[in-house]
N, C-alpha and C positions, 0 to 999 in steps of 0.2 A: 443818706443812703441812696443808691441811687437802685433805678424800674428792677435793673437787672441782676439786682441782688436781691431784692425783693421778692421777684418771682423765682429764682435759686431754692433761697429759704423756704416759700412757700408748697414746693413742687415733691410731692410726696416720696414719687420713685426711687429705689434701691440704689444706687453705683454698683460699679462692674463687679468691687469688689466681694458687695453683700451678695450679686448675685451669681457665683461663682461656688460660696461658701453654702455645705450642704446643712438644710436644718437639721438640728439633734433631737433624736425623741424625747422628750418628755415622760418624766415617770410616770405620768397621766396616761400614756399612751400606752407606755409599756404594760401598765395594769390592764388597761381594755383589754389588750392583744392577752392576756393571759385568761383573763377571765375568758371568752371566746374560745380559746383552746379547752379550758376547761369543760367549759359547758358542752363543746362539742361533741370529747370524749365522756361526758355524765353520758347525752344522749345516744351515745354508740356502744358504750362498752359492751351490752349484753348483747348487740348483736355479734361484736365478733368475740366476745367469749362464747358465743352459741355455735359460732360456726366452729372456730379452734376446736375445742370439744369433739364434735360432728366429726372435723376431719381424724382428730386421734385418735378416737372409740373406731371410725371406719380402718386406717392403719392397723391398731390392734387387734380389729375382728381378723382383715386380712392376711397379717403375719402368724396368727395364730391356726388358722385355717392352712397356710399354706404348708406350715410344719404336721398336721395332721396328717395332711395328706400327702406329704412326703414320705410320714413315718411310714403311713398306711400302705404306700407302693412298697418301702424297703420289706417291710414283715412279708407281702406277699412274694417277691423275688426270693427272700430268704426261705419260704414254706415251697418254693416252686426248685431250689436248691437240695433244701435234705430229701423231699420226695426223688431226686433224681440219686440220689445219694443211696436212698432206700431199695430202688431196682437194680442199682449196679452191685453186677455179680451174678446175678439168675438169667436166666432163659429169656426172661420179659427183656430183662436190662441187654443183652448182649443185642437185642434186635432195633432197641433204638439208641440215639445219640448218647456218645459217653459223656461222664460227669464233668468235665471240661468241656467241653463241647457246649451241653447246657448252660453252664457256669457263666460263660461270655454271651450265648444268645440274653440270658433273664438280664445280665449287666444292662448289655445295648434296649431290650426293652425298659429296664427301669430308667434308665437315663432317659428316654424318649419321653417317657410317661410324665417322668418330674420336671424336664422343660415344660411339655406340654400345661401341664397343672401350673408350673411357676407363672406361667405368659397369661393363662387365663385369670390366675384371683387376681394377681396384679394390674393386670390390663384393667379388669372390671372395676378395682379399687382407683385406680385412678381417675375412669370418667364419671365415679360419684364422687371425686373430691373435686371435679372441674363443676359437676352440677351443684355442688354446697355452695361455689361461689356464683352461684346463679349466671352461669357460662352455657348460653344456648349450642348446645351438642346438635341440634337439630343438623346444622350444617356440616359441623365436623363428621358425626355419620356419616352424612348424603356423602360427601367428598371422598370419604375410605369407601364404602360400598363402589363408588363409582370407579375410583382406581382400582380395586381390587377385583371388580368386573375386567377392565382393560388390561391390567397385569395379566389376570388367570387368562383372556382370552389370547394375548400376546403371544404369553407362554406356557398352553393348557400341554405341549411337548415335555416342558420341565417338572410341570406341575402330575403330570400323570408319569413319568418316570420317578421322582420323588413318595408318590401313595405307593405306588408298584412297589418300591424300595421299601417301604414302611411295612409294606401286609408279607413280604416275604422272609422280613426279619423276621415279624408276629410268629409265620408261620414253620419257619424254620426250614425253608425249600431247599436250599444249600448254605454252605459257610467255606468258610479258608479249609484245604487240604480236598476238597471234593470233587471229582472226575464229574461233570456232568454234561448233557447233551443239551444245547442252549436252542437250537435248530437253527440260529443263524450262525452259531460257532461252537466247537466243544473243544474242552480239556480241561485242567488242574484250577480250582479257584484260587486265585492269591491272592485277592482282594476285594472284598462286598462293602460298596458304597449305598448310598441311598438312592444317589443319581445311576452310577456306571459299576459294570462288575467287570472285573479283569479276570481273562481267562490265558495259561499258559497252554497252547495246541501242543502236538504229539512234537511238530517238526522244532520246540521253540519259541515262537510266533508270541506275541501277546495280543489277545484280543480284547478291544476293551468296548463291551455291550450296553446298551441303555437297558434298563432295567424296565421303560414301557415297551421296548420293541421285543422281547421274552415273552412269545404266543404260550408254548407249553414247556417244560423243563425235564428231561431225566435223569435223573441222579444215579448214577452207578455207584455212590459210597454209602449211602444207608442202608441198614437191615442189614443184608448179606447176600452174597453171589454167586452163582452156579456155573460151576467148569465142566463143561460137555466134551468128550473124548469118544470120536467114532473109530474102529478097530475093522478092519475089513482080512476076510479069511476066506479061505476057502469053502465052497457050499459041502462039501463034504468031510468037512470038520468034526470033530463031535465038541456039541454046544457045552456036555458036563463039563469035559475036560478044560473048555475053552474059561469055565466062569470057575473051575476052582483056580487056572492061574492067574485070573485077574483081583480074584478074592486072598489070595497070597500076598499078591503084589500091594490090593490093598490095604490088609491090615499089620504090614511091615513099614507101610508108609505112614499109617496113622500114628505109629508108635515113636517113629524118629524124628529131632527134634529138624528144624523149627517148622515142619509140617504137620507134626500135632496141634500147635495154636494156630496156620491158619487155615486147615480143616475141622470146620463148626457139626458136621456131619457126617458118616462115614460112607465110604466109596461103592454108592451100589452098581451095581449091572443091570437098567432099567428091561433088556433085554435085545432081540431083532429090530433094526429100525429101516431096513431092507434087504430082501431076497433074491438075488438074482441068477442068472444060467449057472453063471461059475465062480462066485462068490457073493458073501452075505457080510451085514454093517452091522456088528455090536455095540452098542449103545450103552455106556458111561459116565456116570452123573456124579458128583459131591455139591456140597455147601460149601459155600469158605465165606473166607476173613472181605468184605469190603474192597474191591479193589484187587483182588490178589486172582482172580481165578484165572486170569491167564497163564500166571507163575508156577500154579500147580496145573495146569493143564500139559503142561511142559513138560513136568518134572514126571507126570504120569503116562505121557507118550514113551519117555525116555525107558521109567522102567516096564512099562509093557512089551514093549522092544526088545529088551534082554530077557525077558524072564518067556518071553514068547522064543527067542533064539533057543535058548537055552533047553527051552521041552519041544523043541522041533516042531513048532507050529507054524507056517509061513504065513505072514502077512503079502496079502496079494495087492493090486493097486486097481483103480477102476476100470472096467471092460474099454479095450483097447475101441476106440472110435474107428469104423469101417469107411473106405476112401475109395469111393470107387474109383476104379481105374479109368484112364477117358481112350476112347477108340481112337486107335491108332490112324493118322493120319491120312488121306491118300496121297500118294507121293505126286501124283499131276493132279493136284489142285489148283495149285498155283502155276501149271501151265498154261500157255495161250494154244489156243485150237490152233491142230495144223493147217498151216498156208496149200492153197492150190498151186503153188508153183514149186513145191517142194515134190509134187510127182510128175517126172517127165515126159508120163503118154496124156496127161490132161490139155482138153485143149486151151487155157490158160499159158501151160509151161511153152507148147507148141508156139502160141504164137508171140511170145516173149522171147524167144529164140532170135539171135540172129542172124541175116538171111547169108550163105557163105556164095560165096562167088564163083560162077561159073569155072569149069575148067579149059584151060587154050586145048583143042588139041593141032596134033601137027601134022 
């Protein structure tokens, strides 16, 4: 045998092939690795069956809480419902919003209310299942508080149009169908956002308002409206005669329809509302229907009109405006002062004169 077989045999290391080929675990091994899994999970199991627990008991407090308080919103929309149910048809009821009217305001607040409540147990249930897993919130806090500093101050514009929108829902300042005076715009609402209110103008026009820039509001559609009719007569009228035929007038128009529903009250004669040389203003009043008092202010000039023709009472119109006359011109105002050479004994004309020429004689 020769050195170099010798040291061959002797020389312990692998060939390429052995070392290529991956080792197989061994059933030995595989038992360790399980007992170690084992063991691992003996010593963990009741931590996370502590926590599971923790997180489901908090779920179920949550969901259960949430439905309460769901419920609890719907029962009061509904008790805020028949109460408006219960006014409508009396005196009370005719002066505020009708039972549709209310119907969708209570909707649009309970829907606010049950987001609102939804966002809050929820929200809360989950930064105490982030804290079960011992998840330091410390930061996650700082980091919302801090954006939500810079959001709000970004856009404290959208953010206070947005409350603005929420408190006038609450309060029920106007809705869709309401004439109101916005002071940056008015007409017909056709649509209340939370952000923007859409107003239709007299000419058309849609104006569409922020609901933070809304300083004060007046609503021409709530309660009820008063249609003022002034009537000008002569000062030597007689006043009886003058108020029983507007008292005619008025309880023939109370009776025929459709101005019996939108007269809420009946047409008094408040009385004189001025006196003067050669004629006096009677003064005209009703209640009406929201909205409408133009319509009978109209329809009550019209029949004052006739019913005033008819018993030979003239309506006179307001004291003619005095214009004084302006003093007549001078007719040489606009002249220029006479010239000296325009008279021909001055001695100006004399010596402007040209000199004539001797005569020949013969």
């Amino acid at each position: 045998m020769s050195l170099s077989a010798v040291l061959l045999a002797a020389d312990p290391s692998p060939t390429p092939s052995e070392t290529t080929t991956p080792a197989v675990p061994s059933i030995r091994d595989a038992h360790e690795s399980a007992a170690e899994a084992a063991s691992w999970v003996e010593q963990n199991w009741s931590t996370w069956l502590a926590i599971s627990l923790r997180v489901l008991l908090i779920l179920v407090i949550a969901g259960v809480l949430r439905v309460f308080v769901r419920r609890a919103i719907t029962k009061l929309i509904d008790r805020m419902n028949r109460t408006a149910q219960a006014v409508d048809g009396t005196a009370l009821g005719g002066l505020l919003v009708n039972v549709e009217r209310r119907r969708q305001r209570s909707q649009a607040i309970g829907s606010v209310l049950r987001s609102v409540a939804s966002f809050l147990i929820m929200g809360t249930a989950a930064l105490m299942i982030l804290a079960t897993f011992e998840i330091n919130l410390a930061p996650l806090l700082a980091s919302a508080g801090v954006a939500g500093v810079a959001i709000g101050f970004g856009a404290r514009n959208l953010v206070t149009d947005f409350l603005s929108g929420v408190f006038m829902i609450l309060e029920d300042q106007y809705g869709v169908g309401d004439s109101i005076d916005a002071g940056v715009a008015s007409g017909e609402v056709i649509e209340v956002g939370l952000r923007v209110t859409k107003l239709r103008g007299d000419n058309g026009e849609i104006w569409y308002v922020r609901n933070g820039e809304v300083k004060r509001i007046g609503n021409l559609s709530q309660g009820w409206s008063t249609a003022g009719v002034d009537v000008t007569v002569r000062s030597s009228e007689d006043l009886d005669r003058v108020r029983e035929v507007v008292g005619e007038v008025a309880e023939r128009m109370s009776k025929e329809e459709p101005w019996n529903e939108l007269l809420w009250g009946p047409i008094e004669v408040l009385g004189l509302d001025s006196v003067l040389l050669d004629s006096m203003v009677v003064r005209v009043s009703a209640k009406t229907m929201p909205g409408k008092a133009l319509t009978v202010e109209r329809e009550l000039r019209w029949r004052i009109k006739r019913a005033f023709d008819a018993a030979d009472i003239p309506i006179v119109g307001r004291a003619p405006v005095m214009v004084e006359e302006e003093t007549s011109a001078d007719p040489t105002a606009g002249m220029a002062a006479p010239s000296a050479y325009s008279n021909t004994t001055s001695p100006q004309s004399q010596a402007a004169t040209p000199l004539t020429p001797p005569s020949v004689t013969k």
